[in-house]
C-alpha positions in Angstrom: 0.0 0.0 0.0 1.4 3.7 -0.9 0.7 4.9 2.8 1.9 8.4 1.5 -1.4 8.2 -0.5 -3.2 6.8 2.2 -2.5 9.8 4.5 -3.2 12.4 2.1 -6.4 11.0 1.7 -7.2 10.3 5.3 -5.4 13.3 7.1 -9.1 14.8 8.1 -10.2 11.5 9.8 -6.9 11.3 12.2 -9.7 12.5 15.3 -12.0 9.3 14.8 -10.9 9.9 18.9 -8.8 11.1 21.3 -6.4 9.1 20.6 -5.8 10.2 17.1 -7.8 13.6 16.3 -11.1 13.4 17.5 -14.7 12.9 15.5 -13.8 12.9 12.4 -12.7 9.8 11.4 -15.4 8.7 12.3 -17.4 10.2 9.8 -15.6 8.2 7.5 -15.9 5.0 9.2 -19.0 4.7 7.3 -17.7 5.1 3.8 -14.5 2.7 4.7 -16.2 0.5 6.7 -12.6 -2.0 7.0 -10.9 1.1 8.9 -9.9 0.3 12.2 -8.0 3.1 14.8 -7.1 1.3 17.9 -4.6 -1.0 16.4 -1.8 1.5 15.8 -3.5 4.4 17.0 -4.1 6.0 13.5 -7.2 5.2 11.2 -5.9 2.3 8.7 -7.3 -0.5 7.0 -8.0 -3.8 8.5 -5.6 -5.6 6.0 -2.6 -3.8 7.3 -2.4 -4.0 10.5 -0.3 -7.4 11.9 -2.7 -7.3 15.0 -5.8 -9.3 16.0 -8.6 -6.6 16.2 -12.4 -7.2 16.2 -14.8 -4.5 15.2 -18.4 -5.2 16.9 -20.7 -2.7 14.8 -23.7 -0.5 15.8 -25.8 -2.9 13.9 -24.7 -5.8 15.8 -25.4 -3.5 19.1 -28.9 -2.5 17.7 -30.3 -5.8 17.9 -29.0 -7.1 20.9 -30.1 -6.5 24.5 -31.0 -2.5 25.4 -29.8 -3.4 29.1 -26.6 -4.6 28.7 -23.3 -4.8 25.8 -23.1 -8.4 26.8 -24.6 -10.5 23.8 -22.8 -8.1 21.7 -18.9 -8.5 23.1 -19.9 -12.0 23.0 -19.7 -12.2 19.0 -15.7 -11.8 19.4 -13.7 -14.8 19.6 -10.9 -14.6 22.6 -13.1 -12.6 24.8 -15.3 -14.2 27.9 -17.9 -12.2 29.6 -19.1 -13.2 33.0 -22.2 -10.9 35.0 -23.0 -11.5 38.6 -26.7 -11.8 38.4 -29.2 -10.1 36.2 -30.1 -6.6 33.8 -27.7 -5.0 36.6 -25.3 -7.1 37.8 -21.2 -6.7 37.8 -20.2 -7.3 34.3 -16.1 -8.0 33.7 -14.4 -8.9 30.4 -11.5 -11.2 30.2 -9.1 -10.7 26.8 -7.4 -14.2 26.0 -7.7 -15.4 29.5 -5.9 -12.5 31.4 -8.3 -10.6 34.4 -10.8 -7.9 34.0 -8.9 -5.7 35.1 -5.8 -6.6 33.0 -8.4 -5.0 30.1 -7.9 -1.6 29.4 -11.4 0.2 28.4 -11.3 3.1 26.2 -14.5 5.4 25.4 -13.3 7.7 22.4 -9.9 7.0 23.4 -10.0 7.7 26.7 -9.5 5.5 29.2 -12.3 4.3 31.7 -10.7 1.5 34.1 -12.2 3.0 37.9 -9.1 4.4 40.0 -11.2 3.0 43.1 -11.0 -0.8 42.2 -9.5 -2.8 44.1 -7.6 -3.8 40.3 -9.3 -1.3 38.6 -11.8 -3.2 36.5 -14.3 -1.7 34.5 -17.7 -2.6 35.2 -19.7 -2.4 31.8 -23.2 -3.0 33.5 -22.9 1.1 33.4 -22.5 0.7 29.7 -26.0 2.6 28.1 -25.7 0.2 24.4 -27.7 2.7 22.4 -25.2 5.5 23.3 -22.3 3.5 21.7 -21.9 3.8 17.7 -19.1 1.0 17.6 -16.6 -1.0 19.2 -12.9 -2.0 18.1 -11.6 -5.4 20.3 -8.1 -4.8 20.3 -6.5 -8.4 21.4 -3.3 -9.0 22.7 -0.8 -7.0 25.0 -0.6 -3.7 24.2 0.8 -1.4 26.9 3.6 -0.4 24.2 0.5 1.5 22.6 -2.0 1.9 25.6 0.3 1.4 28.9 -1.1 0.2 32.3 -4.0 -2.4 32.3 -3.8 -3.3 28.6 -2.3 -6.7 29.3 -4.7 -8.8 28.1 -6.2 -6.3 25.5 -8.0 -3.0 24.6 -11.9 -2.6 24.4 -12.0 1.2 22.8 -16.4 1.8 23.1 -17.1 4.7 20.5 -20.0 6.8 20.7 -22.2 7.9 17.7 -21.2 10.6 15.4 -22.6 13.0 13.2 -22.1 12.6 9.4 -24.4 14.0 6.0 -27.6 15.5 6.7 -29.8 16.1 10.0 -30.9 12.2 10.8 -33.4 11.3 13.6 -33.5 8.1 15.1 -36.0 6.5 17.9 -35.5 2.9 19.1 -37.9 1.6 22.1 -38.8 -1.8 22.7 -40.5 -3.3 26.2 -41.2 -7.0 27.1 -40.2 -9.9 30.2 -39.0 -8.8 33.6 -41.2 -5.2 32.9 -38.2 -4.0 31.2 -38.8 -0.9 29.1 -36.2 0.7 27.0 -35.9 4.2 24.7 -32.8 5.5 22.4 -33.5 8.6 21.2 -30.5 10.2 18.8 -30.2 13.1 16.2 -26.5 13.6 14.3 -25.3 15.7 11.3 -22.9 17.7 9.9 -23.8 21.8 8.8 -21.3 23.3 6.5 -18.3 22.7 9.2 -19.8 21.5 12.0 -20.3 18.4 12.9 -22.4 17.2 15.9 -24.8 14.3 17.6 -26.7 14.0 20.5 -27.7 10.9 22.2 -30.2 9.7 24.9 -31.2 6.6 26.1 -33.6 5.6 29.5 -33.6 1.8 30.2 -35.9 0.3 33.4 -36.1 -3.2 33.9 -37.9 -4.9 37.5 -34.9 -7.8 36.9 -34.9 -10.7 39.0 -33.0 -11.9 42.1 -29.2 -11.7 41.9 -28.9 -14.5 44.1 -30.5 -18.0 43.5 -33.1 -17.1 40.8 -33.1 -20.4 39.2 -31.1 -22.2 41.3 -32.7 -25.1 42.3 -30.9 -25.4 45.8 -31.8 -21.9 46.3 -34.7 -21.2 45.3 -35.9 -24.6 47.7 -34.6 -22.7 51.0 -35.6 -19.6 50.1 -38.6 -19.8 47.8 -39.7 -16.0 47.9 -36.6 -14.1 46.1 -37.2 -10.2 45.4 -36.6 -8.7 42.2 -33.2 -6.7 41.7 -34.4 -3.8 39.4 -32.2 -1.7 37.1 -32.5 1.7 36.2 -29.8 4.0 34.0 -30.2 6.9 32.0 -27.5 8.0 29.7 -26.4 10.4 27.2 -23.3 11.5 24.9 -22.7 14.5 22.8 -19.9 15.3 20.2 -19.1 18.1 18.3 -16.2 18.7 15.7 -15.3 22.0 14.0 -13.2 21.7 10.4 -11.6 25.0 10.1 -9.9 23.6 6.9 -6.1 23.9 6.1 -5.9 20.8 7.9 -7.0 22.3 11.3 -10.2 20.4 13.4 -11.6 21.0 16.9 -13.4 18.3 18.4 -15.2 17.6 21.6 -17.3 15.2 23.6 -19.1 14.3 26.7 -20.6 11.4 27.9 -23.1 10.6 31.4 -24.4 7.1 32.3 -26.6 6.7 35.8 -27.3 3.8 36.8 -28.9 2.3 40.2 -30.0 -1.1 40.6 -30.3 -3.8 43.8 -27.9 -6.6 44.1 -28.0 -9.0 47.1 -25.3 -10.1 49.8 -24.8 -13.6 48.4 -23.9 -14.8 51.7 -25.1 -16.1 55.6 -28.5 -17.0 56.8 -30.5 -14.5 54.9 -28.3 -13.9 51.4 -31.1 -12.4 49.6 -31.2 -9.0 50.9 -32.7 -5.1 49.6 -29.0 -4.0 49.4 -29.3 -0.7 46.2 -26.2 0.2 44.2 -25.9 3.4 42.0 -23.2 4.3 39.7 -22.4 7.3 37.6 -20.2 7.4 34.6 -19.1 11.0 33.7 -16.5 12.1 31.0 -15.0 15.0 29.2 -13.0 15.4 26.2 -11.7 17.9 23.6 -9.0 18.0 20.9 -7.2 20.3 18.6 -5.8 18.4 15.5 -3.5 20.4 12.5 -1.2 19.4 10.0 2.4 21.1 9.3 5.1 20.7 6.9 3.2 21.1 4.1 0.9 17.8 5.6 3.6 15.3 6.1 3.4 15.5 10.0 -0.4 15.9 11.4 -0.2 16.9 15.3 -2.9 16.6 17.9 -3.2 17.6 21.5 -6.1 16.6 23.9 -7.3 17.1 27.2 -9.7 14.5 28.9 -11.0 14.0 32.6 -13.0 11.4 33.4 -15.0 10.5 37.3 -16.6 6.9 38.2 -19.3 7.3 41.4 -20.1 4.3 42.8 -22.2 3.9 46.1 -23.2 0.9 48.2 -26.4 0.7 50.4 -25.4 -2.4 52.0 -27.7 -4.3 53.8 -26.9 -7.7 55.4 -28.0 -9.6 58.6 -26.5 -11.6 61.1 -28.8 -14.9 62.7 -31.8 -13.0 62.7 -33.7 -10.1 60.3 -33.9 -8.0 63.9 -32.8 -4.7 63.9 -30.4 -5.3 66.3 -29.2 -8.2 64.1 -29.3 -5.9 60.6 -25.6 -4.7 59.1 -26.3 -1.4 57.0 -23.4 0.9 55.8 -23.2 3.2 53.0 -19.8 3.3 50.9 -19.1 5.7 48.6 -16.3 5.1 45.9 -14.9 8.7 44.1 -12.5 8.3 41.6 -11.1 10.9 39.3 -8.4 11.0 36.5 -7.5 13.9 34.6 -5.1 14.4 32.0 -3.4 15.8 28.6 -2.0 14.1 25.4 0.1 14.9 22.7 -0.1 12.9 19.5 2.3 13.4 16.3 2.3 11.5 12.9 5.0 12.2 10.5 4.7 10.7 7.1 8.1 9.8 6.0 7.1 8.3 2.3 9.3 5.0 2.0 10.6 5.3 5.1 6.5 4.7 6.4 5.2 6.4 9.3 6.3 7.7 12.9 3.8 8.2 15.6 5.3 9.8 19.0 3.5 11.0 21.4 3.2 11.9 25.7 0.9 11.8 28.2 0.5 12.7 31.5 -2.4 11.7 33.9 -3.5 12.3 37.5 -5.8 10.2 39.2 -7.8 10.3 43.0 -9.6 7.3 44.7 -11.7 8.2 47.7 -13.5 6.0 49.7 -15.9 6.6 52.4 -18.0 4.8 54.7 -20.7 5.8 57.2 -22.4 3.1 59.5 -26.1 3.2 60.0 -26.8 0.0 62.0 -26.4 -1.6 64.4 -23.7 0.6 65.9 -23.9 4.4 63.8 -21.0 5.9 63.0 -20.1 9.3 61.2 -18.5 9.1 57.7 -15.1 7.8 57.8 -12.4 7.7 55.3 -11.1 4.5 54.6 -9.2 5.7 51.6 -7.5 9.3 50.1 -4.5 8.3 47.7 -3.7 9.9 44.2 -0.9 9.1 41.7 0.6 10.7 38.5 1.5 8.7 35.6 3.6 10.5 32.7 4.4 8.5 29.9 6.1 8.7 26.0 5.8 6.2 23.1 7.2 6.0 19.5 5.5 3.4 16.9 7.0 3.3 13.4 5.0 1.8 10.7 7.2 0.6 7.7 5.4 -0.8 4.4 7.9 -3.1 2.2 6.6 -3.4 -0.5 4.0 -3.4 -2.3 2.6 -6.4 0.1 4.5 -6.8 3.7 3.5 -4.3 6.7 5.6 -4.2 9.8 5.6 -2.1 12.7 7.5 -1.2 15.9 6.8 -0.1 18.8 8.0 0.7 22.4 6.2 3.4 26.1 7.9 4.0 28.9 5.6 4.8 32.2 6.6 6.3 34.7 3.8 6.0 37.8 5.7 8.6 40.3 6.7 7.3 43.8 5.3 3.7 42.7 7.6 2.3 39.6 8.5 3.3 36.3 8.3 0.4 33.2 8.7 -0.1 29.5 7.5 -2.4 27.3 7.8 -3.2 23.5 5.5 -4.4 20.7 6.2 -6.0 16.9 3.8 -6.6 14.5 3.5 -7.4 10.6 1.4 -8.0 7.9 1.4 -10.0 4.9 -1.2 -9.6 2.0 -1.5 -12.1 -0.7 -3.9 -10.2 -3.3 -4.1 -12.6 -5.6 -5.6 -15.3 -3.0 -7.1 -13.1 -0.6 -4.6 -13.9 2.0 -3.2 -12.0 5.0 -0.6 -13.6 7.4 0.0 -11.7 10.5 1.3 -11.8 13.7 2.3 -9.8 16.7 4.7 -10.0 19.8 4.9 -7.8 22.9 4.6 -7.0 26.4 2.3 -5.8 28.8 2.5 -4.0 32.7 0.0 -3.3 34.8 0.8 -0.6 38.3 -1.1 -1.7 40.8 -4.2 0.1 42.0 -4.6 3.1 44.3 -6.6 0.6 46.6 -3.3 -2.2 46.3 -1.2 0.1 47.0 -2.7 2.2 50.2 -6.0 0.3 51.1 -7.2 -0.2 54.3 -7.4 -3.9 53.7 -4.1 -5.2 52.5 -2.4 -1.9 50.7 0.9 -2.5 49.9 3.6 0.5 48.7 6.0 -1.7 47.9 4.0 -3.7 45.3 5.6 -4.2 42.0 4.3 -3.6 38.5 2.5 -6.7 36.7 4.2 -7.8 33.7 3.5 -10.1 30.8 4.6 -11.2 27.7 2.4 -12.9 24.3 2.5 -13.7 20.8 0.3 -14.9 18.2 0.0 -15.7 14.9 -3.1 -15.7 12.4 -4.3 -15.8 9.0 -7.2 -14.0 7.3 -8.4 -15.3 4.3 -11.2 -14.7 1.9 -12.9 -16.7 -0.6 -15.7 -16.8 -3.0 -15.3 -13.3 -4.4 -15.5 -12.2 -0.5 -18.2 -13.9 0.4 -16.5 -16.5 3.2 -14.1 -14.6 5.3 -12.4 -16.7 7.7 -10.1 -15.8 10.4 -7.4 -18.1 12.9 -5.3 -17.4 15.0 -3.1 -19.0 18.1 -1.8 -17.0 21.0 0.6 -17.7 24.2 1.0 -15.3 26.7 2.4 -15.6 30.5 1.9 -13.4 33.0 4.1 -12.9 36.1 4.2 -10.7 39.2 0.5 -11.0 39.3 -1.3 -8.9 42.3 -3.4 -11.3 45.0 -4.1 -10.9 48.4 -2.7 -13.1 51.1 -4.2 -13.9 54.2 -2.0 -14.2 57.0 -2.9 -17.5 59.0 -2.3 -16.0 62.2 -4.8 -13.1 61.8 -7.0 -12.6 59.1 -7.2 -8.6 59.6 -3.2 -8.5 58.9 -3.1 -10.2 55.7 -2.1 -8.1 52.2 -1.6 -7.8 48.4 1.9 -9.1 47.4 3.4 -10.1 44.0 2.5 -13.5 44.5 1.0 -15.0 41.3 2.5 -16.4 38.2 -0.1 -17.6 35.0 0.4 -19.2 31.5 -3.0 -18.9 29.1 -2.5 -19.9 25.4 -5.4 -21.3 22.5 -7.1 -20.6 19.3 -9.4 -17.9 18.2 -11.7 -18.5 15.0 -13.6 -16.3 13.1 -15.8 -16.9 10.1 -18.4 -15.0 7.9 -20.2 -17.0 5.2 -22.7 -15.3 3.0 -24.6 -18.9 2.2 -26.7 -17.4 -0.2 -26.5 -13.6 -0.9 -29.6 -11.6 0.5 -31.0 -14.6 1.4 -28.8 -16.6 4.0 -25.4 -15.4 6.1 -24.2 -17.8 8.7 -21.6 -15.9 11.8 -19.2 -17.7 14.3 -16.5 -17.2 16.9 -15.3 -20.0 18.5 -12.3 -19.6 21.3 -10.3 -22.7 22.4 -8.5 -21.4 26.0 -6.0 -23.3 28.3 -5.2 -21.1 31.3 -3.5 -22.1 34.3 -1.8 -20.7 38.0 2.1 -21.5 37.4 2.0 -22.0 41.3 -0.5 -24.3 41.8 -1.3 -26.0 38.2 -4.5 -25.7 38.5 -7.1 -24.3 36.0 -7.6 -20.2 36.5 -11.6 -19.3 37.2 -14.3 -18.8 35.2 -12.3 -19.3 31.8 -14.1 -21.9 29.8 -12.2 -24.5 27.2 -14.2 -24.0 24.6 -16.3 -20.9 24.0 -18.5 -20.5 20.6 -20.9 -18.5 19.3 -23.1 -18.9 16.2 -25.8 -16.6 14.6 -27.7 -17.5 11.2 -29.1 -14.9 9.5 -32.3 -15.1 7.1 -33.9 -13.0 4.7 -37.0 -14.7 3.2 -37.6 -10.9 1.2 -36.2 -7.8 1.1 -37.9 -6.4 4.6 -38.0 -9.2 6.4 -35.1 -10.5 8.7 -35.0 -13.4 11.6 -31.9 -14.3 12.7 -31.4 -17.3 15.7 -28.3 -17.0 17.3 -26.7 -20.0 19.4 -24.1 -19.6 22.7 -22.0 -22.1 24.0 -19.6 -22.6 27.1 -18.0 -25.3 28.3 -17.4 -26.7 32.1 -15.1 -24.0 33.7 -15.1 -23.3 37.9 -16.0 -19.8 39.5 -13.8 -20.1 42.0 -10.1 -20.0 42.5 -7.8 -23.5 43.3 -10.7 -25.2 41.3 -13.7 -24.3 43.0 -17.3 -24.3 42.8 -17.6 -26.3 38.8 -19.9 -24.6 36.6 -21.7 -27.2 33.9 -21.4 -26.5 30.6 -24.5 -24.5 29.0 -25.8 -23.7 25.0 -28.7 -20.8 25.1 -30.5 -20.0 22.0 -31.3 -16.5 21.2 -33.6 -15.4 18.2 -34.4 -11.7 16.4 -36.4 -10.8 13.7 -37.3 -7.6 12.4 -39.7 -6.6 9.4 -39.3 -3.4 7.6 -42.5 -1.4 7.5 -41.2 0.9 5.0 -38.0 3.2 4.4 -38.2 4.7 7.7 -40.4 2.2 10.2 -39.4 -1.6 11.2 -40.9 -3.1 14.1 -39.0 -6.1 15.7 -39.3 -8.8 18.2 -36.3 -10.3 20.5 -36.3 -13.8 22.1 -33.4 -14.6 25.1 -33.2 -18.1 26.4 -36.3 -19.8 24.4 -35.2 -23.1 25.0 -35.1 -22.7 28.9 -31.5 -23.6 29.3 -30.5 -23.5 33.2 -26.9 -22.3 33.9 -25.0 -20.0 35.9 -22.2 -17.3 35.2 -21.1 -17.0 38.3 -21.9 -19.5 41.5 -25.2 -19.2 42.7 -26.1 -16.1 40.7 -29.3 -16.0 38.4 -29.6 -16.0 34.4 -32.5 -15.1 32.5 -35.3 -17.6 32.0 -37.4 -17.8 28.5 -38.0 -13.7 27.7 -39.4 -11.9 24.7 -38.9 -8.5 23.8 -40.5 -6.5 20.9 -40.6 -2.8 19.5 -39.6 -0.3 16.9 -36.9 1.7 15.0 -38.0 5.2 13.2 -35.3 7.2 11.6 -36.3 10.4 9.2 
């Protein structure tokens, strides 16, 4: 590929987000829909980048569940979802077998991971789905791109744009477990403004967290209440071409959410216990080219704050008053930050992107006791760090067919540990066969959390930095004139210096987090997309093969299945009409660690079908579950039984 072409004739779409110019790109997403950014932080096409990346698009996220991303992230092979409970429940992502919180989350570049976790796991039950325009899977270490927490992988969650004329879209849809749900969006571009807005309301009455359809449970304690979810979100970009190569771009971003979750534990584990969460984030950018357009510059600013707060009710041997545990925590954490992205187009030679960073970030957490024994508010937590960091990536074409790249960050968390780490990728296209070969090497670090490091419970300042190391190598191949596009690829990576928490034998109260853990996860990610019979029959899979194991022990990691798959089959019998039945499977796994608590294997079925009324209406229906399968995600914590769901899309 001439890349000196290439960034002529993309140079306005370097702000697809924050980390590489802001809303523009994104605007062009639609008319090169094999663009990807988060692989080497510049908008390029799929076929020559050497890394495994996964786009899950707003179609995909339009006809899944309004309450959660779930069933969508589930269509990428190498990615395992598990959610504590129901509509609200704690929802993590693990990349290729590494820890939730070893996943870095971006939303329009910026990150998302909460400063108050106790490893700094995103919780994407906050997620509002009808707010989100894309997503881009990046898989793999990638802290030579990203830094901390993008061990396993990156998830980068793009909100919807405006592009071409004024458009207006309302989704709403209602059905099982009284859930109700509305999206309401309008987007567009005016001479040399850009600009969207975004809303969406979602209630659902749920069901219990603990022990809905659990046998066992459900015996003892026949009478579970419902664990309702309520969130309301919005987003908002705007982008300002002031031509000459000079673009302004900005965006904000709100989810609230508040739903009930249950103790899970002692005589009475199903308990009124309310959570509410709050999502808040900023951005803006400035984005202009120099030297007559061979170097393209950028500079942003971000801040983002995650509110989380616990009304924690539990009870002792009795539902008495003097026998009921209620507390209030509140979690505050803050990051705030700037950026400084450059690009310089060196013809031949390919492309250099350089760039720094610097980030300060606050956890605050606060309890007050209400029963039995009140208590004022008390700080159990007040800790803030500063990470400054610089990378380099050079992007060399050879050829007319072989893409490599280069790439190395240095972090430097102040008073905690500085670390660098490396990545290598490339890219080889075989035209003639519709073949790319491509694989990728690097490392990963993760600093340990605010809450690791000066907790209450186990904080540790001398912790050191988690560190890994993976490679993988795949093939992409299409045949049939495009119309089967299949995708493998095997991966190794090993993780060392892994963060746990130790009890100490003697007393409980003293024990800590320490560098204690070592891991090894490797397997085989498949992709395929077979259009059967064109406009009439297309048949989707992902399929993930995972061994993960503790180096210590030898034993099997929790909740990471063997075999993970996914199928959907989608049928058009005419023109307006759509059904689609989509099929999940997961294999034995244990939700506990040293081999606890074995989960069975399960297979739900899913179905959608939609039916165009005309140009602007469709109405649709949405079946979870209707086979009935019984399973659990997480030890005694309920899944959805048989639901339907039904509605309608309007866009003028």
């Amino acid at each position: 590929m001439n890349y000196r072409k290439f960034a002529a004739g993309t140079a306005a779409c370097l702000a697809l987000s924050p980390i590489c110019g802001g809303a523009n790109a994104q605007s062009r997403m639609d008319e090169l829909p094999n663009i990807v950014v988060t692989a080497d932080r510049a908008p390029e096409p799929i076929s020559s980048t050497g890394s495994a990346i996964s786009v899950i698009s707003g179609e995909t996220l339009s006809t899944s569940s309004p309450t959660s991303v779930v069933d969508a992230l589930r269509s990428v092979p190498g990615l395992a979802v598990t959610q504590s409970g129901g509509p609200a429940g704690t929802t993590g992502v693990m990349l290729r077998g590494a820890n939730t919180g070893q996943t870095l989350v971006l939303i329009d570049g910026v990150r998302v991971n909460d400063p108050t976790g106790i490893g700094t796991e995103f919780n994407f039950a906050v997620l509002a789905p009808g707010l989100i325009d894309r997503i881009e899977v990046l898989r793999g270490p990638q802290s030579a791109l990203y830094g901390s927490d993008a061990m396993g992988g990156v998830v980068n969650i793009i909100t919807k744009k405006g592009t071409g004329p004024a458009q207006f879209n309302i989704r709403t849809e209602a059905g099982s477990y009284g859930t109700i749900s509305t999206t309401a969006s309008v987007a567009g571009t005016t001479g040399p403004w850009s600009y969207a807005v975004t809303g969406a309301a979602t209630h659902s009455d749920g069901f219990s967290s603990y022990g809905y359809r659990v046998p066992s449970i459900q015996a003892q304690f026949p009478r579970l209440e419902n664990d309702h979810l309520n969130r309301v979100g919005g987003s908002a970009r705007i982008g300002y071409d002031a031509g000459d190569g000079v673009r302004f771009d900005a965006g904000i971003s709100s989810t609230f959410t508040r739903g009930g979750y249950d103790a899970g534990y002692g005589a009475f584990p199903d308990t009124p216990s309310v959570a509410t969460q709050q999502l808040r984030q900023v951005w803006a950018k400035a984005a202009f080219d120099s030297l007559g357009g061979m170097l393209t510059q950028s500079i942003s600013t971000f801040a983002t704050q995650t509110l989380r707060s616990f009304n924690d009710i539990s009870y002792g041997a009795t539902q008495l008053p003097a026998d009921t545990y209620h507390a209030i925590t509140d979690y505050i954490g803050n990051s705030v930050g700037a950026e400084y992205q450059g690009t310089l187009n060196m013809g031949k030679a390919g492309t250099l992107t350089f760039g720094a960073r610097t980030q300060h970030e606050t956890a605050g957490i606060a309890t007050t006791n209400i029963s039995p024994f009140p208590t004022p508010r008390l700080s159990d937590l007040q800790a803030a760090q500063d990470t400054n960091s610089g990378f380099a990536l050079w992007k060399l074409p050879i050829g007319e067919r072989l893409n490599i790249s280069l790439g190395g960050r240095v972090d430097d968390v102040t008073n905690v540990a500085s670390f660098g780490t490396w990545r290598a990728t490339a890219a080889y296209d075989i035209t003639e066969t519709g073949t790319k070969l491509r694989a990728s090497a690097g490392t990963g670090a993760k600093a340990p959390s605010l809450y690791q490091l000066y907790g209450p419970y186990g904080g540790n300042p001398d912790l050191k930095p988690e560190e890994s190391t993976g490679y993988d190598a795949g093939i992409d191949q299409s045949l049939f004139d495009g119309r089967m596009k299949l995708s493998l690829t095997g991966f190794h990576n090993r993780f060392k210096n892994m963060i746990d928490y130790v009890y100490d034998p003697v007393n409980v109260f003293n024990g800590k987090y320490v560098n204690v853990a070592n891991a090894e996860t490797q397997g085989i990610e498949f992709a395929g997309d077979v259009d059967i019979m064109p406009g009439k029959l297309r048949l989707k899979a992902a399929y993930t093969y995972l061994e993960s194991r503790d180096l210590d022990t030898g034993l099997v990691l929790a909740r990471r299945p063997n075999h993970l798959a996914r199928i959907a089959l989608t049928i058009t019998p005419t023109e307006r009409w759509l059904i689609e039945p989509r099929i999940l499977h997961v294999s034995n796994r244990f939700s506990g660690t040293d081999e606890m608590y074995p989960l069975a294997a399960y297979t739900r079925v899913d179905l959608y079908t939609e039916y165009k009324i005309d140009d602007n209406w469709k109405g649709f229906l949405r079946g979870e579950n209707i086979f009935n399968a019984h399973y659990q995600e997480v030890m005694n914590f309920g899944t959805t039984g048989p639901a339907v769901y039904g509605g309608f899309n309007v866009t003028w």
